[in-house]
N, C-alpha and C positions, 0 to 999 in steps of 0.2 A: 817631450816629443808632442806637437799638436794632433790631435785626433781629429777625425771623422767620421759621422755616425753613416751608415748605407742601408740601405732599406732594401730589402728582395723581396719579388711577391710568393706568396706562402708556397707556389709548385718549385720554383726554385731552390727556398730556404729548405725543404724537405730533401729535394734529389743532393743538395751539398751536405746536411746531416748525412743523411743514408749513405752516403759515399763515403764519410768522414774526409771531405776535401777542405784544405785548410784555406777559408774564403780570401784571409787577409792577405796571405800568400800571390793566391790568384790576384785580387783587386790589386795590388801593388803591381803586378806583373802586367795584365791589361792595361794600367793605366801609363805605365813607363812605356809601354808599346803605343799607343794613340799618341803621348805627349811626344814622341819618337819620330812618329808616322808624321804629324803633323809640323815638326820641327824641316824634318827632311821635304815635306813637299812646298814650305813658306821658301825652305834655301831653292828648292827647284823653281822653283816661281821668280825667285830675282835674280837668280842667274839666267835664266830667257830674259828676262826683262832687259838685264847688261849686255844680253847677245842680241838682240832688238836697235838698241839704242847704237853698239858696233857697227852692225854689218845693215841694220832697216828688218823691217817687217819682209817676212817669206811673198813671191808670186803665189795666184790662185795654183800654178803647175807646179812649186815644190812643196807648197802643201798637201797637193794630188799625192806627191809622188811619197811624201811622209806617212799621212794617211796609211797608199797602200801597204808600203814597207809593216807597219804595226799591225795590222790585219793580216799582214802572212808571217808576222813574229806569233802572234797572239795563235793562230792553229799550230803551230809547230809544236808536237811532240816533247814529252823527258825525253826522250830514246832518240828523235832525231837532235836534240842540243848537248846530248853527251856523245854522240857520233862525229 
């Protein structure tokens, strides 16, 4: 199995003894989450690029209108999204 060595600075490597948090655990798990994260936003990136090249680049008024849409996604409540 190829290894990796990681390096934490000494307040880190201390608060993960004292917890006895199992570092390797974590680091495999944050890293499958970023390799993850960044996997999914390369496919979101070329699927706009295929809906671009479809239908053309958005007016300045629906990107207005996009825009405002996610600004009043982005305040909306847990409580009013499970309502």
């Amino acid at each position: 199995m190829p290894r990796l060595q990681v390096y934490l600075p000494g307040d880190l490597y201390e608060q993960v003894k004292e917890r006895g948090l199992p570092a390797s655990e974590l680091l495999q798990d944050a890293v499958r989450a970023e390799v993850r994260r960044q996997a999914l936003r390369e496919e979101g990136d070329r699927y706009v690029d295929e809906l671009v090249a479809e239908v053309g680049e958005p007016t300045a008024e629906e990107m207005a209108r996009a825009e405002a849409m996610v600004e009043r996604l982005a305040r909306r409540s847990p409580e009013q999204e499970a309502g």
